[in-house]
C-alpha positions in Angstrom: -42.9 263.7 -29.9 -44.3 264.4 -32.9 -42.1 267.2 -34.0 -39.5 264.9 -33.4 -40.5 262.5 -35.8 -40.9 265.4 -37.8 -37.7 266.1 -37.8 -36.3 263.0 -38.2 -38.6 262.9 -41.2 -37.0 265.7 -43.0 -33.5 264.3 -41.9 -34.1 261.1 -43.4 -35.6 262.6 -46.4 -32.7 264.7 -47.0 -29.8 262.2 -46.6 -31.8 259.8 -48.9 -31.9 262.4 -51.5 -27.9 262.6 -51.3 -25.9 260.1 -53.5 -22.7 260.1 -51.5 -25.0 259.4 -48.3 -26.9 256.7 -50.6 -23.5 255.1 -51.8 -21.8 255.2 -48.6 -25.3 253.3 -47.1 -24.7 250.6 -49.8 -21.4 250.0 -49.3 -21.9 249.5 -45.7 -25.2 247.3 -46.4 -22.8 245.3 -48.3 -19.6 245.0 -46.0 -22.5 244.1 -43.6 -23.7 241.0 -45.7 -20.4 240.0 -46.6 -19.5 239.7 -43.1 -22.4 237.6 -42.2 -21.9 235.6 -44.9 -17.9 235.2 -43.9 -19.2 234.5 -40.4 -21.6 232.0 -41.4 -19.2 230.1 -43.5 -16.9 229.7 -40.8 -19.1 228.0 -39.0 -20.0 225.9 -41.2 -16.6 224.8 -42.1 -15.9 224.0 -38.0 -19.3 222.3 -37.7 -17.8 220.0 -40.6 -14.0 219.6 -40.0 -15.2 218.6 -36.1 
């Protein structure tokens, strides 16, 4: 298991190193959190309006 995680280490360490890969995380961090959000504030408004 441990070369594994090694492996994944070096993986990791690489993509994080690589700004398309870093940019491409953020964007999709963000989508993420604006969906939530969207999500969230649909509710929100039902809870209200019923």
């Amino acid at each position: 298991m441990d070369m594994m995680t090694g492996k994944a280490e070096q993986k990791l360490a690489k993509l994080s190193s690589d700004p398309g890969t870093r940019r491409e995380y953020g964007l999709r961090e963000k989508a993420l959190l604006d969906e939530n959000s969207r999500l969230k504030d649909a509710v929100d408004t039902e809870s209200k309006v019923s």
